[in-house]
C-alpha positions in Angstrom: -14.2 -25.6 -7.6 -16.8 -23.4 -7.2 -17.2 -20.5 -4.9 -20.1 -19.7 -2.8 -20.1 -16.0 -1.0 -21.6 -16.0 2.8 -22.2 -13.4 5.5 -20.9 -14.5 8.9 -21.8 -12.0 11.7 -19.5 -12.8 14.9 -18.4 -10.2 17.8 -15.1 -9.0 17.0 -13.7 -10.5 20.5 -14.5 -13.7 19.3 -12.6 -13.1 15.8 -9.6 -12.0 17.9 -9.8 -15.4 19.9 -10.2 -17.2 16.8 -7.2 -15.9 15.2 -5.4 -16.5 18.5 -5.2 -20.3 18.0 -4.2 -19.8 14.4 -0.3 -21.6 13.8 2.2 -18.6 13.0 2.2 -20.1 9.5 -1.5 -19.4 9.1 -1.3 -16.1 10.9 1.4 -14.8 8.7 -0.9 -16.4 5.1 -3.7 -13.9 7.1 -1.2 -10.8 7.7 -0.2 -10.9 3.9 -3.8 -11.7 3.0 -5.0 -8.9 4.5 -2.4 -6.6 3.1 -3.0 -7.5 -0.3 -6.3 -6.2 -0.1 -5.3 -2.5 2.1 -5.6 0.5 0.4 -3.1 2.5 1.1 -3.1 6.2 2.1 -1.9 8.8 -0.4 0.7 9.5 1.7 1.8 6.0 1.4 2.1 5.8 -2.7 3.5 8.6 -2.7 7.0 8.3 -0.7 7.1 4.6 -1.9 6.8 6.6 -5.9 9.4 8.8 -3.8 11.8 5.8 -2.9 11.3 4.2 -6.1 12.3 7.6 -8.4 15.3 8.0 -5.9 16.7 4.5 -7.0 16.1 4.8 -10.2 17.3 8.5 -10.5 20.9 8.6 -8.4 22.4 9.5 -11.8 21.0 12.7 -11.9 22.3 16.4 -10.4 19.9 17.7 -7.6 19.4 20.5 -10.5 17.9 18.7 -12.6 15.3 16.9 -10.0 14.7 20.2 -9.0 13.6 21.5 -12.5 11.9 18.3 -13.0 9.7 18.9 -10.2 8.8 22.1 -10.7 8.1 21.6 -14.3 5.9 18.2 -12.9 3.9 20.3 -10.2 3.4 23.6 -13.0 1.5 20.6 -15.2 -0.5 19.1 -12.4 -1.7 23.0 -11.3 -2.4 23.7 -15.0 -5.0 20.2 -15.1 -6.7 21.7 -11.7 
């Protein structure tokens, strides 16, 4: 099927109305819609990148994070 864009120009109370009578099924399809398309805040990445490393990394001594770390942040200051 092909897709056709369009501009709709409505007041944003009347949006909010509109997704007032939406079924919970169709709200939720909306919700993860629309956070599919969010671009997240550096902040954001970064503790999920934080979370993710922490999983992965449980085997390791806090010394060795530690020297990790510094050796990551000496690289990134050296590229600035």
């Amino acid at each position: 099927m092909p897709s056709k864009t369009i501009k709709l120009e409505i007041p944003f109370k009347e949006l909010l109305n509109v997704i007032d009578q939406l079924t919970p099924e169709e709200k939720l399809f909306l919700k993860k819609k629309l956070e599919k398309g969010k671009v997240t805040s550096w902040q954001g990445r970064f503790g999920r990148a934080l979370e993710y490393l922490g999983k992965r990394n449980r085997r390791l001594s806090e010394t060795e994070v530690e020297k990790d770390v510094k050796k990551a942040i000496a690289e990134v200051r050296g590229l600035a």
